[in-house]
N, C-alpha and C positions, 0 to 999 in steps of 0.2 A: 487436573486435566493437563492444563499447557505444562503448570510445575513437575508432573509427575514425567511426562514426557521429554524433557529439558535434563531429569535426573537419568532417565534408564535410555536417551536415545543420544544425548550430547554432552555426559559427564564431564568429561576435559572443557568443556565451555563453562559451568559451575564450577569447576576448581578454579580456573584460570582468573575468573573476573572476582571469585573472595579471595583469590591471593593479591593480584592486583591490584585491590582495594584496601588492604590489610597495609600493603607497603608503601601505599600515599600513591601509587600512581594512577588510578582511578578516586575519582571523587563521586560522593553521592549525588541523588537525581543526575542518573544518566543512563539513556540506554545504550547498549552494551550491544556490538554487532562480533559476529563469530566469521571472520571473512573466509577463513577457509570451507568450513561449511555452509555460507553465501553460494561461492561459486562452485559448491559440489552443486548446490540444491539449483543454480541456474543451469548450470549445463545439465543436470537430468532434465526439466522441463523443457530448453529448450530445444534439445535434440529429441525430444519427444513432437513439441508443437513442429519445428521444420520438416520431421520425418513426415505429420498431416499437410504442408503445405500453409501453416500458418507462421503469421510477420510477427514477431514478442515485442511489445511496446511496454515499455515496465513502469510499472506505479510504484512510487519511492516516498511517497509523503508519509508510508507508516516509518521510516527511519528517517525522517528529516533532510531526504533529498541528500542525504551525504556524500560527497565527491568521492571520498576513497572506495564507498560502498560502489556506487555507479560506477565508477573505473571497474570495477571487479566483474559485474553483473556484466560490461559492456564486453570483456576478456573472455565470458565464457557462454557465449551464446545471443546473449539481448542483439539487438535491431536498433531501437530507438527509443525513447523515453514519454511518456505521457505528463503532462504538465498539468495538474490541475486547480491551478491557477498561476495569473504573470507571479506571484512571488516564486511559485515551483519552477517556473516558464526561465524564469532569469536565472536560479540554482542550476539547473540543466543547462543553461547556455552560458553562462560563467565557468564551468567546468569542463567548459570542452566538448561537451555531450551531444549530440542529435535531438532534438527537437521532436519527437515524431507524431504529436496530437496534441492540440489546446482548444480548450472550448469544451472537455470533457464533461465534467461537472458541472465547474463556472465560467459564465459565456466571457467573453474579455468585454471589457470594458470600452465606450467607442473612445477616450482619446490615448487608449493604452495598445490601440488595432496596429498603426505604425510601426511600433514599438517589437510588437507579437510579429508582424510580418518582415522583420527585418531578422528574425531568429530564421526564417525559411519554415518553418513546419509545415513537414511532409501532410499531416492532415487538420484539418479546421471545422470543429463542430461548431454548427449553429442552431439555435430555436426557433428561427425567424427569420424572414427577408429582410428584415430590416439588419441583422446581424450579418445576415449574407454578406445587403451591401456595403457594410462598415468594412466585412474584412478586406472584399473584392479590392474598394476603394483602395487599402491601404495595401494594398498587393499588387495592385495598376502603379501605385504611384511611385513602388520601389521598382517597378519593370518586371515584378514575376505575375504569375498565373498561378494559382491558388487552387489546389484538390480543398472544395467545401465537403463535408457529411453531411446528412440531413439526419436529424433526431425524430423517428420514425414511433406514430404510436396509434393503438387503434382502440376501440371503445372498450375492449376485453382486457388489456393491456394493467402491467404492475406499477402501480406511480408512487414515486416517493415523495409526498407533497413540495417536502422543504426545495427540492432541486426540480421542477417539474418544468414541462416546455419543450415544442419538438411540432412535428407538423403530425398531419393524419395522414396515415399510410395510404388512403385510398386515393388522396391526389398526388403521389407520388410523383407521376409522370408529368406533372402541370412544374411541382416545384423543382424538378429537376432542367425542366425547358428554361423556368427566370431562372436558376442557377447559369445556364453556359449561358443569356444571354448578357450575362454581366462584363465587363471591363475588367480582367483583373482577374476573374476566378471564375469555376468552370466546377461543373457535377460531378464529387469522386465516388460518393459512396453512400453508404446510411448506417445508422448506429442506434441503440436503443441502452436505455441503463433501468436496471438491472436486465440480464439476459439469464443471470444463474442466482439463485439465491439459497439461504441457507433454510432447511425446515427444520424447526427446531423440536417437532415432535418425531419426525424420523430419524431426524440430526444424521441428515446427508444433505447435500447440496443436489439440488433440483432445476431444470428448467421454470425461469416463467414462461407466463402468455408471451413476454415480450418476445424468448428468443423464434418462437413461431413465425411473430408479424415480421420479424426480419425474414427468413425464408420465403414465406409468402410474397412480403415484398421485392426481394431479391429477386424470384423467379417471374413477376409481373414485369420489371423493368428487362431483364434478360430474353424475356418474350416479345418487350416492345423493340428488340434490337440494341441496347445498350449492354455494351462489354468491359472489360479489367476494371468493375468496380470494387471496390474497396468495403468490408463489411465487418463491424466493428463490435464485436459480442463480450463487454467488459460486465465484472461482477462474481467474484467469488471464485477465480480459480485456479487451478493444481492442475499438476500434469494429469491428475485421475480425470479430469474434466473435459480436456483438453478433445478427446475424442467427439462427446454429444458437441459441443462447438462448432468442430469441423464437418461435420454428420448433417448440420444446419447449415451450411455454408457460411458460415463466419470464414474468413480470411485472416481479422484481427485480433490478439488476445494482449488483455493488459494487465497480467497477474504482478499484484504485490505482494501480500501475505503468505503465498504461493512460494515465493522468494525466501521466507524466514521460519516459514512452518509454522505460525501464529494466526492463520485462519481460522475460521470458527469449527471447519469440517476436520483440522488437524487433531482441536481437541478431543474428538468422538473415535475415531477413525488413523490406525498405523500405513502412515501414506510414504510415497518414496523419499520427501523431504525431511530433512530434519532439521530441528531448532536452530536457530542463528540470532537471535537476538532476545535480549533479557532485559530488564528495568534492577539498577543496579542503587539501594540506596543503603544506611547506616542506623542503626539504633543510638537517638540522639539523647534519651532522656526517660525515667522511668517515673512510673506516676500509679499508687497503688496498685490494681491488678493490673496495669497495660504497662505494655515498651511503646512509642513515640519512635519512628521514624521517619527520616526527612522526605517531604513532596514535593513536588513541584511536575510531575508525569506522572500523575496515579490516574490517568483517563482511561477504564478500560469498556472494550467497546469490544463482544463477543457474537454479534448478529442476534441480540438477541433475544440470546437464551440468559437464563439468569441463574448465579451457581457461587458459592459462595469462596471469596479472595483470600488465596493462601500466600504466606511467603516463606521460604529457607531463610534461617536466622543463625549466626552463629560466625566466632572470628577465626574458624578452619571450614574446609569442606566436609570432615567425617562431622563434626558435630553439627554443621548446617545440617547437611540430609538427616538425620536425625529431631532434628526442630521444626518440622513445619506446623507454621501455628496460624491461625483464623486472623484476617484482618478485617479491619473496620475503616472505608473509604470515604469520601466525602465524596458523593455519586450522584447530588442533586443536582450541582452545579451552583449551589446558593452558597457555597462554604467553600475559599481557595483551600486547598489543598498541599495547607503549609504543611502537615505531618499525617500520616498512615498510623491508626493505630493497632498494635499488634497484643494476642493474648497472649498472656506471661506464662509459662510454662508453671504444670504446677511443683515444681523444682527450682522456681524462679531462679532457670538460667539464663533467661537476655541479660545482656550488661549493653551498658551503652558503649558505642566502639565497633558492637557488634555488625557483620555485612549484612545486606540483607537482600535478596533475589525475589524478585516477583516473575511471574512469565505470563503475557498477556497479550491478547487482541490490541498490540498498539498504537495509536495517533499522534507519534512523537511531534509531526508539523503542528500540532495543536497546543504543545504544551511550553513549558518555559524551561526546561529539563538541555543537557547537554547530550552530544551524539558523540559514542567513544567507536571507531572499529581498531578491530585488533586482531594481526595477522598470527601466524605460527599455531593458533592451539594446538590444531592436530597433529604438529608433529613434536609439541612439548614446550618449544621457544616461545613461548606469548610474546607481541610488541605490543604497545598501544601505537598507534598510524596518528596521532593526534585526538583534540578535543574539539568537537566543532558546537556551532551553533544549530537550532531546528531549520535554518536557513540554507543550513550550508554551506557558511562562514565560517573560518578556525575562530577558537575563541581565547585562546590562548598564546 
C-alpha cells in the first residue's frame, strides 16, 4: 500500500534516503521527510482549501513537530499550526510558528493555562466551563481576550472513548452566553472530533454524525444572531475532502497526514499528494530464517484497517525495490520495539548493513525514533537539514 506508493509515486525519495543511509549520513530509526514534496503536497491542499474559504491549521505531531518541516508547510500555504498538546504547543512556539489551536485533543492542563495563553492562540478548545474558565483566567490575566471553541456533541454522534468531552449541542446557545460572560475570553466557534473518518470496508474517508451536528449547530447559533464564528472540522483529511468540509460549513481544516500522503485514504486511493515521508532503519543482525532490524518507530497506526507490514531491504535502491519482504512488528504494545523482524529472502539476500524503508501511517511524536528532513530530492542534490528530536529539538 503506502510502500508500493512511495516506489511508483516518489522514487527519488527511496533512492535518496538508502543512499543517504548507505554513506553514514542518515542513521537508523528515523523518519525521513522529503521536503520538496512536503511543500509540493502543501501548496496543492492549500490553495485548494483557500480557493473553499477555508483557514489550514496543520497537525505535525505525525513528523515530530519539526521546525525545518513547519518552516516549509508555513512557505507554501499553512495558516497556523494545531498543537495537540503543550509539548507540541511549545515545538510550534519555540520555532517561530503561529499558534493557531490548543486544546484539540488534549485539554491544557490548569497550571500550564498561563503558559498556553502567553503563546496567543488564535483558537482554544475546551470540554467544559470549568476549562473555559481556566483559559479565560489565564487570558484576562495576560490582558488578552481569548476565541474559546466549544467541543460540540449530540446523542447520535461518533466518540472516541479514550479523548472524549465537549458539551451537547442542544445547549449551545446557554454555553456560548457563560462563554462571553467570562473575563478574558469570549464565544469563537465549535469543533467536533472526528468530523471525517476513515471506512475501512469502502476504504474511503466518510462523514461522521459528528460533521452533521456541527452544521446543524452552526446554523442554530447563525439563526440566533451570532456571526464570524469559527468552525473547526478536524479528522482525516486531503485536499479530496476538503470540499464535503466546506459544503458543511467548516471554516477550519487541520490536515496532517494530508501533508505526507500517509493517511489511511492514501493507501486505497491515487490522490493529489504524494509520499513525503518514510521510516528509514538498517538490517542489524541475522538470526535463522529472519533479518533483525533496528526500532525504535515501528508504531503503525493505519485507521484501522489491518493489512500486513512490508519493508524495502537492500544496500542500493535497484535491489531494495526488488526485496520487499513481510515484517513481523511488536504491535501489542507489551514488547518495546528494539528490532523489526524481517523474512529472509529465499536467496537469503539481507545482510546486515542493509537499508531498510518502511512506509506507514506514522506517530513519530510517540516514538523514540529521530526526525531527518531533507531538502533537494527532486532536483537530485539530497541535503540532510539536520537530525532532530520527536520534540523538535536538533539532536545533534
Amino acid at each position: 500500500m503506502f510502500l508500493k506508493n512511495l516506489v511508483a509515486q516518489n522514487p527519488a525519495f527511496a533512492r535518496a534516503a538508502i543512499e543517504l543511509h548507505q554513506s553514514g549520513e542518515l542513521p537508523p530509526d528515523t523518519y525521513v521527510i522529503d521536503l520538496d514534496m512536503l511543500g509540493t503536497n502543501a501548496e496543492t491542499l492549500c490553495s485548494e482549501a483557500h480557493r473553499l474559504g477555508l483557514d489550514v491549521i496543520a497537525m505535525t505531531k505525525q513528523f515530530g513537530r519539526n521546525p525545518v518541516a513547519l518552516d516549509t508547510l508555513k512557505k507554501n500555504g499553512v495558516d497556523s499550526f494545531v498543537a495537540v498538546d503543550m509539548t507540541c504547543a511549545r515545538a510550534i512556539d519555540r520555532a517561530g510558528q503561529p499558534v493557531g489551536h490548543v486544546g484539540h485533543l488534549v485539554q491544557i492542563p490548569r497550571h500550564e493555562a498561563p503558559a498556553a495563553a502567553a503563546m496567543r492562540p488564535q483558537n482554544w478548545t475546551v470540554f467544559s466551563d470549568t476549562k473555559a474558565e481556566e483559559a479565560a483566567a489565564a487570558a484576562g490575566a495576560a490582558g488578552l481576550d481569548q476565541r474559546l471553541l466549544a467541543r460540540v456533541y449530540d446523542l447520535d454522534g461518533m466518540v472516541i472513548e479514550t479523548h472524549a468531552g465537549g458539551f451537547d449541542a442542544d445547549e449551545i446557545e446557554a454555553v456560548a452566553d457563560r462563554f462571553d460572560a467570562l473575563d478574558g475570553g469570549h464565544f469563537g466557534g465549535i469543533t467536533t472530533y472526528p468530523a471525517l473518518t476513515f471506512d475501512r470496508v469502502a476504504r474511503k474517508v466518510v462523514p461522521t454524525p459528528n460533521l452533521g451536528t456541527l452544521e446543524r449547530t452552526i446554523e442554530r447559533l447563525r439563526r440566533g444572531g451570532r456571526s464570524g464564528l469559527s468552525v473547526n472540522g478536524p479528522g482525516e483529511t486531503s485536499t479530496e475532502t476538503l470540499a464535503t468540509l466546506a459544503n458543511a460549513g467548516v471554516t477550519q481544516v487541520e490536515p496532517g497526514h494530508g501533508f505526507t500522503a500517509t493517511g489511511a485514504y492514501h493507501a486505497f486511493a491515487e490522490l493529489p499528494e504524494r509520499p513525503a515521508m518514510l521510516y528509514l532503519s538498517e538490517v542489524s543482525h541475522l538470526d535463522g530464517d529472519a533479518a533483525f532490524c533496528f526500532g525504535g518507530g515501528l508504531y503503525l497506526c493505519i485507521g484501522s484497517v489491518d493489512y500486513q507490514p512490508q519493508a524495502l531491504v537492500g544496500p542500493d535502491f535497484e535491489r531494495a525495490v526488488k526485496q520487499s519482504v513481510d515484517a513481523a512488528l511488536s504491535q501489542n504494545h507489551q514488547v518495546i520495539d528494539f528490532y523489526g523482524r524481517l523474512a529472509q529472502t529465499e536467496g537469503r539476500t539481507l545482510r546486515p548493513g542493509d537499508s531498510v524503508l518502511f512506509c506507514f501511517r506514522a506517530q513519530a511524536f510517540y516514538t523514540r525514533s529521530l526526525v531527518a528532513p531533507v531538502s533537494g530530492i527532486q532536483s537530485g542534490s539530497p541535503r540532510v537539514e539536520g537530525l532532530y528530536t520527536v520534540d523538535g529539538r536538533p539532536a545533534r
